[in-house]
matplotlib code that plots the C-alpha trace (Angstrom):
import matplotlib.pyplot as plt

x = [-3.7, -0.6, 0.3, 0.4, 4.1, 4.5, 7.2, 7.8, 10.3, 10.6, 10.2, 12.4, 9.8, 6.5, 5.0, 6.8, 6.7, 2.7, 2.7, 5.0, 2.8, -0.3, 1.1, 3.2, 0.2, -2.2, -2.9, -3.0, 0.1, 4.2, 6.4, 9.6, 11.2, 12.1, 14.2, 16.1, 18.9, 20.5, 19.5, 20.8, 22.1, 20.4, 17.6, 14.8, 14.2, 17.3, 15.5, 12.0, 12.3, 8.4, 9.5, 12.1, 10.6, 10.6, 13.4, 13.4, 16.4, 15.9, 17.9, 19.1, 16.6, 16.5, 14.0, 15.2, 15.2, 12.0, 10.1, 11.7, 9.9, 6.8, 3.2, 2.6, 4.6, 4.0, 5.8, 6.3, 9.0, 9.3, 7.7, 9.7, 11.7, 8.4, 8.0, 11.7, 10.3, 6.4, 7.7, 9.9, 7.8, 4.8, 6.5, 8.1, 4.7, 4.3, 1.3, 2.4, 0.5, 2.0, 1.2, 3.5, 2.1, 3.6, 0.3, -2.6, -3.0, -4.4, -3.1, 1.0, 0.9, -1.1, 1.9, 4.6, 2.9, 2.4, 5.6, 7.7, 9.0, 8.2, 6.5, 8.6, 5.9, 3.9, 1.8, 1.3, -0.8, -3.8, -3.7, -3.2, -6.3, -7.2, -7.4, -10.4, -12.1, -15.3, -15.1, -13.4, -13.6, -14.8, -11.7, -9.2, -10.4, -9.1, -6.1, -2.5, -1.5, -3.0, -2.4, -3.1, -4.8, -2.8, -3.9, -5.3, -7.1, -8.8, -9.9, -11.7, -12.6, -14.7, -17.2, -17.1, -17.8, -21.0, -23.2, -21.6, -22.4, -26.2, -25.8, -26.9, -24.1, -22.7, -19.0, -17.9, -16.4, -15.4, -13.2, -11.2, -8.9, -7.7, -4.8, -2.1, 0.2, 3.6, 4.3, 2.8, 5.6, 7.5, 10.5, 13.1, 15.3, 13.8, 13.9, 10.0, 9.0, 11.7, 10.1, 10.9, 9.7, 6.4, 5.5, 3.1, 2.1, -0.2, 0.6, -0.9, 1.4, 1.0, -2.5, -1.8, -0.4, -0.4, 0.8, -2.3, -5.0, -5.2, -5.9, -8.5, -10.3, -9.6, -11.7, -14.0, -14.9, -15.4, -17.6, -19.5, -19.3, -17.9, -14.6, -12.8, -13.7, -11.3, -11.4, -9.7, -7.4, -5.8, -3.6, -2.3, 0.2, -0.4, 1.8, 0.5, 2.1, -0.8, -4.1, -5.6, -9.0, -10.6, -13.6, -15.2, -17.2, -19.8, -22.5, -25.9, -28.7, -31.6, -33.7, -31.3, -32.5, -30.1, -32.3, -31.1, -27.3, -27.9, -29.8, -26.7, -24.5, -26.0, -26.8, -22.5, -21.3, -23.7, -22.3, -18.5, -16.6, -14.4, -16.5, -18.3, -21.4, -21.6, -25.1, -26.5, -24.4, -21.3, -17.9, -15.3, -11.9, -9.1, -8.4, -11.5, -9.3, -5.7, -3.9, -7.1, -8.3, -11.5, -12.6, -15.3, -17.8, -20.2, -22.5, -24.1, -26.4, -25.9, -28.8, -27.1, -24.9, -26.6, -23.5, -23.2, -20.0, -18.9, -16.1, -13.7, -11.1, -8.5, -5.2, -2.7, -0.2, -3.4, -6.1, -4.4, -1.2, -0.7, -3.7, -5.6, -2.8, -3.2, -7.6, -6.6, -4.6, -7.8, -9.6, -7.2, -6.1, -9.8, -9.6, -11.8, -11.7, -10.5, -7.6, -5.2, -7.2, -9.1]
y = [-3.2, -4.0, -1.2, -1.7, -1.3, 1.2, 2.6, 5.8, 5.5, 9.1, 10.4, 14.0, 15.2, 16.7, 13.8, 12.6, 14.9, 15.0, 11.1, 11.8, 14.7, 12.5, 9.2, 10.4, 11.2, 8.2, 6.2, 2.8, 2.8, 2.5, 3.9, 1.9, 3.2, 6.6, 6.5, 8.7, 8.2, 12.2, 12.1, 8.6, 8.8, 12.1, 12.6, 12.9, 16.5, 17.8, 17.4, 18.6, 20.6, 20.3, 16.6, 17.3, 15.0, 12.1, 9.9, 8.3, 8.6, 8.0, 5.3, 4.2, 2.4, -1.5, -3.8, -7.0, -4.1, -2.4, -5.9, -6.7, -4.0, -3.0, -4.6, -1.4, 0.4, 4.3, 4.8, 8.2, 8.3, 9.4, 7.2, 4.2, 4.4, 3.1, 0.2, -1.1, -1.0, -2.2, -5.8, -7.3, -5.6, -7.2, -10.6, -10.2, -10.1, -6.4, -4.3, -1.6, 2.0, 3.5, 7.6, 7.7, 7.2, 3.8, 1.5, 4.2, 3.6, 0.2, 0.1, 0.0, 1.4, 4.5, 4.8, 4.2, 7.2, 9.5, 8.6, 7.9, 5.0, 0.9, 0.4, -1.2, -3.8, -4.3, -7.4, -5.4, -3.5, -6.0, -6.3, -2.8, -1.0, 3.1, 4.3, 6.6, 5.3, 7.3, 5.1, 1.7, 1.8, -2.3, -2.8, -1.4, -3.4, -6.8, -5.2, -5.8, -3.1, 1.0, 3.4, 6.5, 9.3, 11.9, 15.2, 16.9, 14.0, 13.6, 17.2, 16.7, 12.6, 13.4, 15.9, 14.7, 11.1, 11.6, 13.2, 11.0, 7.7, 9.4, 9.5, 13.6, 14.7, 14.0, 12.3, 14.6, 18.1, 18.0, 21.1, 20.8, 24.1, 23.5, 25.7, 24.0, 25.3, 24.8, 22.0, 20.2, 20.1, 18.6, 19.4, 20.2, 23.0, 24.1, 27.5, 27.6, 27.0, 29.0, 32.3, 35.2, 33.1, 32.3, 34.5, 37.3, 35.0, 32.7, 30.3, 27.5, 24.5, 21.1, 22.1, 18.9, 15.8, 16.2, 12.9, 13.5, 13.3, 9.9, 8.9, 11.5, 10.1, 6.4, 7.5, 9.4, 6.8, 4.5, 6.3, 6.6, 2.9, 3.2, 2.2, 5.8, 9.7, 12.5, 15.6, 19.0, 19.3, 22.8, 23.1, 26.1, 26.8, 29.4, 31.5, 29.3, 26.6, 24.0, 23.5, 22.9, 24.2, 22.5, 24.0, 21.5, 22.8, 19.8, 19.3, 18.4, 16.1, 17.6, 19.4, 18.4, 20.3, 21.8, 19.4, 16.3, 16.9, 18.1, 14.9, 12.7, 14.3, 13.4, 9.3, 9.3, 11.7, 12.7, 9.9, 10.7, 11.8, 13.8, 15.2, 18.9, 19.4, 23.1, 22.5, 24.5, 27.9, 27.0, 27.8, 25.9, 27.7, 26.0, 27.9, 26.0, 22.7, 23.5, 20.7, 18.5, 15.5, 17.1, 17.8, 20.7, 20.3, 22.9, 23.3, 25.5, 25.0, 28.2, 29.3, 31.5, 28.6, 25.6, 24.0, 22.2, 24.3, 22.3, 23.4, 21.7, 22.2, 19.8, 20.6, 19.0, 17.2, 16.1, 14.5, 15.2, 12.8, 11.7, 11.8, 9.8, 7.4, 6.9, 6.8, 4.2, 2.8, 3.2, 1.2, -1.5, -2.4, -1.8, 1.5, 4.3, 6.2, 9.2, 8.6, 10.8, 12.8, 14.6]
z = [35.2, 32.9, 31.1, 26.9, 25.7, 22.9, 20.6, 18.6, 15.8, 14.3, 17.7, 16.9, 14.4, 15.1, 14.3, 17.2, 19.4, 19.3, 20.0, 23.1, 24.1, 24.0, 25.4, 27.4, 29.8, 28.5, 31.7, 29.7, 28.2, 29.0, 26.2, 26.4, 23.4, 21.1, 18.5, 16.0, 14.2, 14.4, 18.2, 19.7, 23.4, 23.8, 27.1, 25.3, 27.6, 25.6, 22.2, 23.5, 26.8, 27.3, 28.4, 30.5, 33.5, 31.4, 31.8, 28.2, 26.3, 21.8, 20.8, 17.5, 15.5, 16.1, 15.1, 17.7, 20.3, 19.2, 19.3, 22.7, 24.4, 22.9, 22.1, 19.4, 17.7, 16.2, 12.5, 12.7, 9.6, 5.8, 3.0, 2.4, 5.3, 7.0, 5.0, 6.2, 9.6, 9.3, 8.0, 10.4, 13.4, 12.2, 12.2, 15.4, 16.9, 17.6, 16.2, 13.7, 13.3, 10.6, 10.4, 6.9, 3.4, 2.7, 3.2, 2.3, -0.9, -1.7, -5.3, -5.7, -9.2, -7.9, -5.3, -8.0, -10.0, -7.1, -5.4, -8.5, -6.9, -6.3, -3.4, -0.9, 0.3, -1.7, -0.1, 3.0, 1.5, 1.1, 4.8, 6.0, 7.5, 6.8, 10.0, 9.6, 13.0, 11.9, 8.8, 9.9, 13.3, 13.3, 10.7, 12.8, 15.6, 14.2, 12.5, 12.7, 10.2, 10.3, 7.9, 9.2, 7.0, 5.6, 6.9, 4.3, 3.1, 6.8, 6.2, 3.3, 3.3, 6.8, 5.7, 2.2, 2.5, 4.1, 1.3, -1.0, 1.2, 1.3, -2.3, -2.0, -4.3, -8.0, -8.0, -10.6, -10.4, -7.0, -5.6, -2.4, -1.6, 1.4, 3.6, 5.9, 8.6, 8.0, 10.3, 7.4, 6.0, 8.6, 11.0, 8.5, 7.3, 3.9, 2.5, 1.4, 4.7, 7.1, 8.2, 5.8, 3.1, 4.9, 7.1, 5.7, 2.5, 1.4, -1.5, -3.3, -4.2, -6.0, -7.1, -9.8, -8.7, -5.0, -3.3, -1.3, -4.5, -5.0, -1.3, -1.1, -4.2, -3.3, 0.0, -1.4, -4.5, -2.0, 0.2, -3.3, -4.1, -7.2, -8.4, -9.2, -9.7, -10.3, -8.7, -7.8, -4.9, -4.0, -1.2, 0.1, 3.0, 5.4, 7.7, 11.3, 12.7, 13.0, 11.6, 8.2, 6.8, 3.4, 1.4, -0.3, -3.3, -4.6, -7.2, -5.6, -7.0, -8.3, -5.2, -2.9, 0.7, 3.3, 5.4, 3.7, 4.3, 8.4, 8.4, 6.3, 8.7, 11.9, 10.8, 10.3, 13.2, 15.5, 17.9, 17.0, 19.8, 17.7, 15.2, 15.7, 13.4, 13.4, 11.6, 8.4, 7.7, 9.8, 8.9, 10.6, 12.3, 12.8, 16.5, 17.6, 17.1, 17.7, 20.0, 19.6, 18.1, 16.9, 13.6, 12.9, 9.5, 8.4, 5.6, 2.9, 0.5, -2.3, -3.9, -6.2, -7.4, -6.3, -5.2, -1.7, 0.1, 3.1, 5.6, 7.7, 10.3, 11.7, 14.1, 11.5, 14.1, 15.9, 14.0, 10.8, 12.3, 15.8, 17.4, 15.3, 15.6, 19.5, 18.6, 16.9, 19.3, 21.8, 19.6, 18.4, 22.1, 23.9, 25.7, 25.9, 22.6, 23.5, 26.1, 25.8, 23.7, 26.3]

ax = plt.figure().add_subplot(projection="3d")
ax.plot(x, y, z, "-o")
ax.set_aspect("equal")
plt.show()
């Protein structure tokens, strides 16, 4: 069978390097091209060691060359830079999966207000698809354009959306404190995040305004059906290289039963093949997910407070970025869901 065609651009970050970690031993698909500006010319062993066997070389970034040799191609780049890309790919033909934030939001004035900028493409974003399989798996099917979840918001949308789909919980006063390794943050040189200033710490940042927020609670509103809520998002960074871990603190309806959220849960994940139901009182670890495309949820009714406290774990790079970039991939170009990923 042919081989689908794929290309990475942003292949030198850890983004990237997850993509070429998964793909690299997916038995449906080629991938013909890497590219990063710093690291043009270079074996792509040199850069990432782990790869050394591989013959691939990055190359500078080209859209005629990218379309020339690839069916899909992974956005694995800043915001904006992304939308400069998605564009011309799509009209040369080639499928774009985009793992920045440039075509989550479904609003450009939210993204001018969170990103203090225009949005770059504005028209895409009518057409672009959330890549949430457990969500839109029959969207991303048909679609040309994916926008990948950011991690955090993966975290907190999966366990989240389902009580609020049952319509077991209130949409208001909604608290998500979540903690993220640092490869959050990306491979860059920044003094928060080198390792004196991590290491042996835990810190809270942007727990206002996080560039995150509003895709959470365009998500989660719509898992709701209603147009909009507003809720609490806490993020914290933790001295580990990958994983993230949200506690999601909600308001139940009156006599809401533990029974009635194991049952919720089950109808919208018990066939997910990358979703772990740890059932009534379980606590989700993040070491239980690391370098895998599987998200744990647990659950707790408090009888003290009578809030619902629900607890997710996700490996960042995997099903917080990459990984969920080649399930969609799986989906959009008919394999086996979790190729790659297994």
């Amino acid at each position: 069978m042919e081989k689908m065609r794929v290309a990475i651009l942003g292949a030198s970050g850890y983004s990237g390097e997850e993509l070429l970690r998964l793909l690299l031993r997916h038995a449906g698909v080629e991938v013909t091209c890497i590219t990063s500006r710093q690291n043009a010319g270079e074996p792509v062993g040199r850069v990432f060691p782990r790869f050394a066997e591989s013959a691939l070389r990055f190359v500078a970034p080209d859209v005629a060359r990218i379309a020339a040799c690839a069916d899909v191609a992974f956005l694995a780049l800043p915001h904006g830079t992304a939308s400069e890309y998605a564009m011309p790919l799509l009209e040369a033909g080639v499928k774009v999966i985009d793992i920045s934030a440039d075509f989550r939001l479904r609003d450009a004035a939210v993204y001018k207000k969170y990103y203090k900028e225009e949005h770059p493409s504005p028209a895409l974003l009518k057409t672009a698809v959330y890549g949430l399989p457990e969500r839109y798996r029959a969207a991303i099917r048909g679609a040309r354009l994916i926008a990948c979840p950011g991690c955090y918001p993966t975290s907190i949308i999966l366990p989240a959306a389902a009580v609020l789909a049952a319509g077991l919980v209130e949409t208001g006063g909604i608290v998500a404190a979540s903690l993220s390794g640092v490869s959050g943050a990306g491979r860059k040189v920044d003094l928060p995040y080198i390792f004196p200033e991590c290491n042996e710490s835990v810190r809270p940042y942007a727990v206002t305004g996080h560039r995150h927020l509003p895709e959470i609670e365009q998500e989660l509103a719509a898992a709701a059906g209603i147009p909009a809520l507003a809720m609490n998002f806490l993020p914290h960074l933790v001295p580990v290289n990958r994983g993230i871990h949200s506690t999601i603190v909600l308001q139940p309806k009156a006599g809401l039963a533990v029974e009635q959220v194991t049952a919720a849960m089950q109808a919208a994940y018990a066939a997910e093949p990358f979703v772990r139901l740890l059932g009534p009182g379980g606590l989700a670890d993040t070491k239980h997910v690391t370098y895998t495309n599987m998200c744990e949820i647990g659950w707790t009714l408090d009888a003290h407070t009578g809030r619902l406290i629900l607890s997710s774990a996700i490996d960042n790079l995997t099903k917080g970025a990459s990984g969920q970039a080649v399930q969609c991939m799986n989906i959009l170009c008919g394999f086996e869901e979790g190729c790659g990923l297994r």
